[in-house]
N, C-alpha and C positions, 0 to 999 in steps of 0.2 A: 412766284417770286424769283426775280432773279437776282444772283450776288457777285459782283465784285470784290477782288482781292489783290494785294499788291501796293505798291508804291504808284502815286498818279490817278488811282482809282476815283476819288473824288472832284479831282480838276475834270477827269474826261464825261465822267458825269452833268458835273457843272455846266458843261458845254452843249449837253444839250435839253437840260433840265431849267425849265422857266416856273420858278417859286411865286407861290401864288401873295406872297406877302414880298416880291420882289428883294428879299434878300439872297445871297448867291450861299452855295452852301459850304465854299471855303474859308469862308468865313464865319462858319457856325459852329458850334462844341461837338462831343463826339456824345454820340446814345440820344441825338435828336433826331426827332421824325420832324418831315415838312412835304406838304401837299404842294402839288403843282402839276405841270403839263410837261409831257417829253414829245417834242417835232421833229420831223426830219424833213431838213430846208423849210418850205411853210405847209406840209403838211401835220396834222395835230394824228401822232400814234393814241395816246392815250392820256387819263385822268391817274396821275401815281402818289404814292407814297413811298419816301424816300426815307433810307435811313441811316445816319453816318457811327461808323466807328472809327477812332484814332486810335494810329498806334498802336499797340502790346492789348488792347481794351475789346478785342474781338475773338471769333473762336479760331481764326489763324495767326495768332498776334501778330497780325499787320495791319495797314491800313484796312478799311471793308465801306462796301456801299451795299445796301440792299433793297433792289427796288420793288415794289409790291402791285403788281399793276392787274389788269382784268383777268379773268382766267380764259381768253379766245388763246388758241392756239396761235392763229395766225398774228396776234397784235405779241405775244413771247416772241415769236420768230424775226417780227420785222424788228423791235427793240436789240433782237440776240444781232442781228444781221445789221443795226446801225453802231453797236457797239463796236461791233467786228471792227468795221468800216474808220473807227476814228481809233484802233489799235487796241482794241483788247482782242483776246482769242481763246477759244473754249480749251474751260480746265480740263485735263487726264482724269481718267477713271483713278477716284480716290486723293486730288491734288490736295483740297483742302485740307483734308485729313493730316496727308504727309507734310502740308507747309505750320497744321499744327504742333509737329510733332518735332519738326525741326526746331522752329520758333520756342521749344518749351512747355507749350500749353498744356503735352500731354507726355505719358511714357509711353513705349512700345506697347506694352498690356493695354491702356488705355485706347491706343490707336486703334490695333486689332478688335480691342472692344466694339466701336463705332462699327466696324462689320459688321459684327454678329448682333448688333444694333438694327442693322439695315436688315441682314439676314431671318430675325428670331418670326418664329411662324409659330408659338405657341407661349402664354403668361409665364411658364416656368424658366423658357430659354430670355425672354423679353426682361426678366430680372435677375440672371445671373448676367448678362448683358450689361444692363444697366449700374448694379455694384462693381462689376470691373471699373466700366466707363468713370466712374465716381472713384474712384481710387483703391479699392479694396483689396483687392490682390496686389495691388501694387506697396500698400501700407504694412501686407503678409512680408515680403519681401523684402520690406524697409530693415521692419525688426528682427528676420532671420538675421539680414545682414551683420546687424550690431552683434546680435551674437556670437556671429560668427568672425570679428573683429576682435568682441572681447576675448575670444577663446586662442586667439593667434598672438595677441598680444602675455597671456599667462604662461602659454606655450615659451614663446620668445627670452620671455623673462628666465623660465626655468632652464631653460637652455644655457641661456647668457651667463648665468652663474650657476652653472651644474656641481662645479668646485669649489663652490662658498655653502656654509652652516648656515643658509635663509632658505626660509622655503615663503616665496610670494603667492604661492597658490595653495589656500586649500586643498585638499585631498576630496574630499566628501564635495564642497561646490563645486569642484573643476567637472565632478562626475554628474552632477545634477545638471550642470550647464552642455555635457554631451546629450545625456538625456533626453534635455529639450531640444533643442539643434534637431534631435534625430526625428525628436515627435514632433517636431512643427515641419522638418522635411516630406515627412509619412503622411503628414493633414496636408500640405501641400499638393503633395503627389495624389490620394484620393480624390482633390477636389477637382484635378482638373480631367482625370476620369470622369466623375458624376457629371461636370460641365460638360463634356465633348459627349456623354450620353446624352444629356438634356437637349442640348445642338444637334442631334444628328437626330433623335428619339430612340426611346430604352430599348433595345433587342428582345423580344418576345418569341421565341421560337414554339412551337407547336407541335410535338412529339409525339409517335404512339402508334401502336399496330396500323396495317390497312384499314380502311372501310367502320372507325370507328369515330368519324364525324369531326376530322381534323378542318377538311377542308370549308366542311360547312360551319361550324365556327369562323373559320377565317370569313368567310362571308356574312353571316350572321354580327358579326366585328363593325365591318366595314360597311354594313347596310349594303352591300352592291353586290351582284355577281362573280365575284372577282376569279373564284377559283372552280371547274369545273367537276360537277359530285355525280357521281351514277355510284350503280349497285357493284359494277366491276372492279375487282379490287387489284393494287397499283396504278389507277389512274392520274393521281400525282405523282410525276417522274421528275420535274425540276421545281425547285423553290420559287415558290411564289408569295413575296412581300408586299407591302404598304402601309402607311400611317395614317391613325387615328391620335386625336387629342383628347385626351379623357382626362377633365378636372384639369385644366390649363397646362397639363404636360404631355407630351407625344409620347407615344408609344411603337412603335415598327415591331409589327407582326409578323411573322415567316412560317408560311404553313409548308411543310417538308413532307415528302414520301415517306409512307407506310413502313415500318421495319418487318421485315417477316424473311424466314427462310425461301429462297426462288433458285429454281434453275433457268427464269429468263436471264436472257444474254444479255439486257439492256438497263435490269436490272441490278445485276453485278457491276457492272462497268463503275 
């Protein structure tokens, strides 16, 4: 699939997109598909499916075309290469994203979402991903906010008439309403630890005398060779990691050197 974004996007489309029901597609509503042929001069590229968005009604709120054509590499490229040619030009790493972000469609959380969107290599990170994406953290944030709105505003108040016999703020609310402030900062703050744990995978270090089967675990882990096991003890001298997903969440294992008293020199270091 390729997509188009931008103002123009569907005239330059139109131009070289021949509808199989000969209607032209600037002239059609937005979130219609239409079958037809795309040529360059009279040669016939391919059999596509076109698909319009207007306006604010896409995921860049802007105009959008999207064309759905074979999966040959070579008939994307000549398509990518006839668009080129009648003045489109390939988006930046991450455009759409940012011209959604501009446009409105999303907040900063939600943008960065769409990363870790593209990034997630395990079900756990793929749906902490996905409720960002969808507004969640962003909605956490909505309602700190207000809180923290109301709380400026009682402050203010009490200020404003520090020398007047009103008291506009309860005593007992004002302090239930720091409370929370604090404890939705604190659920805040944890979560995006557990999240950048989930995204990276959990740290599992692997601890313990010499020669009492650290490193064969780390292999026995990973199913692979990873870490080398003899009877000689200190034979792991540098950390050696990797991940596993176990039960749709990553894990990153680290099997570490032996702890034991030495007078090797390379040891101590």
């Amino acid at each position: 699939m390729i997509r188009l974004s931008g103002e123009g996007s569907v005239a330059l489309v139109d131009s070289i997109f021949q509808a199989a029901s000969g209607k032209k597609l600037e002239s059609q509503p937005s979130h219609t598909v239409h079958f037809g042929r795309i040529s360059d001069a009279e040669e016939l590229l391919d059999e596509v499916l076109v698909t319009l968005f207007r306006g604010s009604r896409s995921f860049t709120g802007e105009e959008s075309v999207e064309i759905s054509c074979h999966g040959s590499l070579y008939i994307q490229q000549r398509l990518m290469e006839l668009l080129i040619r009648r003045g489109a030009r390939m988006a930046e790493a991450g455009e759409f994203t940012r011209r959604a972000f501009r446009n409105g469609k999303f907040d900063l959380s939600q943008a960065e979402a769409v990363a870790d969107l593209i990034a997630s290599s395990s079900r756990a990170s793929h749906r902490v991903a996905m409720n960002q994406m969808r507004g969640g953290f962003a909605r956490k944030l909505a309602e700190l906010r207000d809180k923290l709105l109301q709380f400026v505003t009682l402050i203010e108040l009490e200020l404003d008439f520090s020398e007047e016999d009103v008291e506009f703020a309860n005593r007992e609310k004002l302090s239930e309403l720091t409370n929370e402030i604090e404890q939705e900062i604190q659920t805040l703050t944890d979560s995006f630890r557990l999240g950048n744990a989930i995204k990276s995978g959990i740290p599992v270090a692997i601890i313990g005398e010499t020669n009492v089967g650290k490193s064969t675990l780390l292999n026995l882990l990973l199913n692979e060779e990873k870490a080398i096991v003899s009877e000689i003890h200190g034979t792991t001298r540098d950390v050696i990691e990797d991940t596993v997903n176990i039960g749709g969440v990553t894990f990153r294992f680290i099997d570490t050197a032996g702890i034991r008293q030495t007078t090797d020199a390379i040891e101590t270091l």
